[in-house]
N, C-alpha and C positions, 0 to 999 in steps of 0.2 A: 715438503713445502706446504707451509699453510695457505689455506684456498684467501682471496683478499677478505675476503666477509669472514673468516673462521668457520660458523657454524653456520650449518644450515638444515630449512625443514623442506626436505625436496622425496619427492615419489622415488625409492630406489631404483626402480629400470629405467629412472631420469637423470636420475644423479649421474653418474659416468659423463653421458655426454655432455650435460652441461659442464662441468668442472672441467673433463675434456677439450670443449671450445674457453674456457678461460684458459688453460695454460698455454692452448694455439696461441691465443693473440699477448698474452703476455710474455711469450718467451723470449720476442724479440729485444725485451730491456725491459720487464719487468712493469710494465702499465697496459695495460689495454690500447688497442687500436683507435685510433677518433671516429667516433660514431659520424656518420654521414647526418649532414644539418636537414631535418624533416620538421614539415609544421606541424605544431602540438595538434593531439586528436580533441575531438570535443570533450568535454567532461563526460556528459550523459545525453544521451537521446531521451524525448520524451513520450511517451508512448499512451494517451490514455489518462495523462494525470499520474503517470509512473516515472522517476527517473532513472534509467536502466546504464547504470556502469559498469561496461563491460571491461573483463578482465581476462587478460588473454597472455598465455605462455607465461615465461617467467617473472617471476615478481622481488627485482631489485630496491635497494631504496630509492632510487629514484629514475625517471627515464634515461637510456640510452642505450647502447648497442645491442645490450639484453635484450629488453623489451620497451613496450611503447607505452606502458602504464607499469608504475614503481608506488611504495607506499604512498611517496609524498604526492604525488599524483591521485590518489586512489583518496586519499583524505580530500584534499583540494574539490576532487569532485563531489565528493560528500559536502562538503559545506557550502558547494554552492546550490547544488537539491536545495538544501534545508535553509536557504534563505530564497530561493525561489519559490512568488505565489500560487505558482501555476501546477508547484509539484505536489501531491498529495502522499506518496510512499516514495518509495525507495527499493531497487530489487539491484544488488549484487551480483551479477554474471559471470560465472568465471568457470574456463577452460583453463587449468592452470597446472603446472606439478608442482605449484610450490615456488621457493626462492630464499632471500636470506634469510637466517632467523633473528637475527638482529634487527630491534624495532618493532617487529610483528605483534610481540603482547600488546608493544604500546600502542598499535591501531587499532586491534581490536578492542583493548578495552576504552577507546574512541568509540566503537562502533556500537559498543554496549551500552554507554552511556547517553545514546541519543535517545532522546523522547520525548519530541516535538512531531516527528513524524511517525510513522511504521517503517520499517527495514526488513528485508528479507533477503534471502541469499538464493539464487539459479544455480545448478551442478550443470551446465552446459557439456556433458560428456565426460567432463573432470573436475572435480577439485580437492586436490591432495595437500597436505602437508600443508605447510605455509597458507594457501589456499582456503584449504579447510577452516585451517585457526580462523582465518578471521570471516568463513563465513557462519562457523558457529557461532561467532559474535551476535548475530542477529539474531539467533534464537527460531529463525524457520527458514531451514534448508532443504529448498523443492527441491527434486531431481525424476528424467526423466527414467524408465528401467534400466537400460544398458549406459547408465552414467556411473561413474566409478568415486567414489568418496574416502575421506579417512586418512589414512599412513601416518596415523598421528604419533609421527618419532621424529628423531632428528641424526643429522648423518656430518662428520667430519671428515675428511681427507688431509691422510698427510703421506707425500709421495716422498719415496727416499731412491737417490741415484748413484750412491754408494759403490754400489760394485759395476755401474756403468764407466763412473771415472778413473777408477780402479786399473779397469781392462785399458783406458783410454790415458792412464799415467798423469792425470791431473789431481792434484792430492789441494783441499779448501782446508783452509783454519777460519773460526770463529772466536774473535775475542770480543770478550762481553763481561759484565759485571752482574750477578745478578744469577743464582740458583736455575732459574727454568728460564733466563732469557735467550737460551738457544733452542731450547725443547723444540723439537718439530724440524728440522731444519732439514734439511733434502739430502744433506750427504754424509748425515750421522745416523744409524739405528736407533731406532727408539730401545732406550732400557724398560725393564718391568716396572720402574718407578715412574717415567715421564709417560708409558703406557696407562697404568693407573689415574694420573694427573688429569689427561684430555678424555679420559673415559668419566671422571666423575664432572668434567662442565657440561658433559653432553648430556650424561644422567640426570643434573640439576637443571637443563633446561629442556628437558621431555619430562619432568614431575611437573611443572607449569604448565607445560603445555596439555596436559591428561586434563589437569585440575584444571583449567579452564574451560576445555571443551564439556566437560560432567558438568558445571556451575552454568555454564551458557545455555547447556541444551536440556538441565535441569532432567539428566539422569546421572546413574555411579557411574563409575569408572569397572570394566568390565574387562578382564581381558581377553575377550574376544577381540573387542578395538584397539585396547593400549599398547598393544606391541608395534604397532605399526603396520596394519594390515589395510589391506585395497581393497572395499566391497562393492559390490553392485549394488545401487542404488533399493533391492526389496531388501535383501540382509540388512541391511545398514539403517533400514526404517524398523526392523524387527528391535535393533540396538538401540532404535531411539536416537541415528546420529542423521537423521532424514526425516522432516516433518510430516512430507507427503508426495508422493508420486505422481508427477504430472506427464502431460505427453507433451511439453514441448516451453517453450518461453513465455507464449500469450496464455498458457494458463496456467503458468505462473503469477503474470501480473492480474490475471480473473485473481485467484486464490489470496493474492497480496491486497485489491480492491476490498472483496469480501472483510475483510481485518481493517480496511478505513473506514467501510461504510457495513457494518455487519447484521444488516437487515435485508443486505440483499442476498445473502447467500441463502440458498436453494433447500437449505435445513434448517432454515430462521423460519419459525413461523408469521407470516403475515401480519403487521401491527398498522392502524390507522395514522396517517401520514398525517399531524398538526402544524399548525402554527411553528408553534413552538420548535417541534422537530425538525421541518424544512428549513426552521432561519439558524437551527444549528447545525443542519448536515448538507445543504446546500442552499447558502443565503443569497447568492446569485441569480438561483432561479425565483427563488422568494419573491425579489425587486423585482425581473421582468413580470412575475402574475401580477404584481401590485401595479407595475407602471399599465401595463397592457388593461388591469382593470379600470383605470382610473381613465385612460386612453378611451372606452368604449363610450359611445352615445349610451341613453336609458335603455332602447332596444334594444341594442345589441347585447348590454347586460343583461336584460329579461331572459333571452335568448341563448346567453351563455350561461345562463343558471340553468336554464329547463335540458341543456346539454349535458353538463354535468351531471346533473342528476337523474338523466337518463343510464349514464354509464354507472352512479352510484346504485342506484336504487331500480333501475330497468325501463324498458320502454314502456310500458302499462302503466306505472304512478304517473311516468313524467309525462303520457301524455293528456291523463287525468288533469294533472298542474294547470298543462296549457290549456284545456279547455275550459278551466276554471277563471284562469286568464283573459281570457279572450271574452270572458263575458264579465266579467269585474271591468276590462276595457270600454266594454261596452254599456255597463252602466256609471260610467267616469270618476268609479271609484278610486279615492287616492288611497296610497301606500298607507298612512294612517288610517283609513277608515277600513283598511282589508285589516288591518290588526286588530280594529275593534270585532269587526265580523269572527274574528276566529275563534270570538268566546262562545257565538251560537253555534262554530261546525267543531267539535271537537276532533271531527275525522275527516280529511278531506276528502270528497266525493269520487268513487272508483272511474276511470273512463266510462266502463258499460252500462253505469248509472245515470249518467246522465240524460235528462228531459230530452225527448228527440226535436221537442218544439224551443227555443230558443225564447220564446214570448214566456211561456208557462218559465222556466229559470229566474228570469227577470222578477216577475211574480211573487216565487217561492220566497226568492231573496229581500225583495220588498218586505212581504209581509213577515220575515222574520226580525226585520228593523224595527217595523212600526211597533212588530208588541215584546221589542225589549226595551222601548222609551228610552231616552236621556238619558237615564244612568246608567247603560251598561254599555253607551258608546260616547264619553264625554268628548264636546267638540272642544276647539281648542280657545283659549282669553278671547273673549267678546266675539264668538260666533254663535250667542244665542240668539234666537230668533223673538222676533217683540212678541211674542206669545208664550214665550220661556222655554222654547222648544232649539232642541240642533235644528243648525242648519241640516246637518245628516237624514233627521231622522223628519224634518219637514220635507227634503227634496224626496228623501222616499216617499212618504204621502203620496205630494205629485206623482210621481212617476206612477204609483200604485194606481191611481185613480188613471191614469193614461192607459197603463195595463190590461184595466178591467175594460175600458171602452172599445 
């Protein structure tokens, strides 16, 4: 008897039972039992700005009795990630042995052809055959040590009961039109010809499946793995069929993060965080500094610059800054006229340098106004003074002469 799917890519020490529980429920006439009515599971959880679809037991084409996630379900969840703003990757989870092989290319090379987000694939303990196919599709398939990968073959069943009905005196005829349209049929022997037949479909779709997984995960084909063998997760990375070894699901989606945002990983060297850069790798938080800046009184902006740049540059300049500040306040220097000033300090003054008298400061600064005159602090359209002097550089005068008194 042919299984209803034909082929399929299932983990051998799976195979039996699964196929086993189809012929349970189809025996009674030939369809499957009716799946009990369950509400659909979510597509993905979202974990971090990851969308994690998880993939569990067997993988039919579509939900029901089998399982609770089928291709079509498994793509559906995919496309709704990747039109959600909130998802940043994509991580594949799957506990799986496998399932039909029909259709499988076609999701994976679905899976392959995304590249709006990042994708990656979890070995949650298993992912075999079927499984596997499509989570090589992704091109990075973490897996923790004692996770098992691979069996990339493919397996048909065809049961004959021949000498059951025999003994039982019930004798079937098949009439049919058509070379092989009885091949496989339960209560004829396969000849060495209809043998040959279902050994070369299965041969032509375990060549595609080799040659996908080598193209996906961008090594050869090796036969270590192309026989269809089950590794532990460190072999299986030695092979190139395992990206990298993690201890568990969350870092997996760390390792997936890392691939969105790849200045955070712990082997990037440290690069200075622009403009530029934050409104292309998080423009979200961009807006809140800009609103939050914009949000602040003058003070508080003072105040949030000499903070910042404590943490940039250390507590010693910044609190140089502020006491630079605090006397610039105090001779009611404005914003412009501190710029003009900055052409006489080339350096700004260390904290431990500073005048311990606050009067003598005042002074110092004074008198470096008065003898750069006019032109090295131009005041702005018609604030010269009837004597053709800045107001700048006259209010220092005054002050100068208060100074000295």
């Amino acid at each position: 008897m042919m299984t209803p799917d034909g082929l399929w890519a299932l983990a051998p020490q799976f195979a039996g039972q699964v196929l086993y529980d189809i012929r349970a429920r189809t025996a009674g006439g030939g369809q499957p039992a009716p799946a009990p009515v369950r509400p659909a599971p979510q597509p993905f959880s979202l974990r971090r700005g990851v969308a994690v679809i998880s993939v569990t037991g067997v993988i039919p084409r579509k939900r029901g009795w089998m399982s609770e996630t089928g291709q079509v379900e498994i793509r559906q969840a995919l496309e709704e990630a990747r039109q959600d703003t909130h998802v940043r990757g994509i991580l594949l989870s799957f506990n799986s042995p496998g399932g039909v092989a029909a259709g499988v290319k076609e999701l994976a090379d679905y899976i392959a052809r995304i590249d709006d987000k990042p994708v990656a694939a979890y070995a949650d303990g298993l992912a075999a055959s079927a499984a596997y196919w499509l989570a090589s599709a992704t091109g990075r398939v973490y897996a923790p040590a004692t996770a098992q990968v691979g069996s990339v073959g493919v397996i048909s069943e065809l049961v004959n009961i021949s000498g059951y009905l025999d003994k039982m005196g019930v004798s079937i005829s098949y009439i049919a039109s058509g070379k092989w349209k009885t091949a496989g049929n339960p209560v004829e022997k396969l000849t060495p010809e209809q043998m040959a037949y279902f050994q070369e479909r299965v041969d032509a779709l375990h060549t595609v499946f080799k040659a996908d997984v080598a193209q996906h995960m961008g090594i050869s084909q090796d036969p270590a793995w192309t026989e269809a063998q089950i590794l532990f997760a460190q072999p299986a990375q030695q092979l190139g069929l395992v990206t990298a070894i993690v201890q568990d699901e969350d870092q997996a989606i760390n390792r997936l993060l890392e691939v969105t945002m790849p200045d955070n990983s712990p082997d990037t060297p440290a690069q200075a965080m622009t403009r530029d850069r934050l409104a292309a790798e998080a423009p979200e938080l961009l807006q809140a500094l800009l609103e939050e800046g914009r949000d602040s009184a003058s003070d508080d902006g003072v105040e949030y610059a000499l903070n910042a740049m404590e943490t940039v540059c250390g507590k010693e300049k910044a609190e140089a800054v502020r006491t630079f500040v605090a006397q610039a306040k105090a001779l009611g220097l404005s914003a412009q006229q501190l710029a003009g000033l900055g052409k006489l300090m080339p350096q700004a003054p260390a904290a431990q340098q500073a005048p311990a008298e606050p009067q003598n400061s005042k002074a110092a600064i004074l008198n470096a106004l008065q003898e750069q005159g006019a032109q090295t602090l131009p005041a702005a359209p018609g604030a010269l003074s009837s004597e053709g002097k800045s107001k700048l550089v006259a209010d220092a005068e005054r002050r100068r002469a208060e100074a000295a008194m």
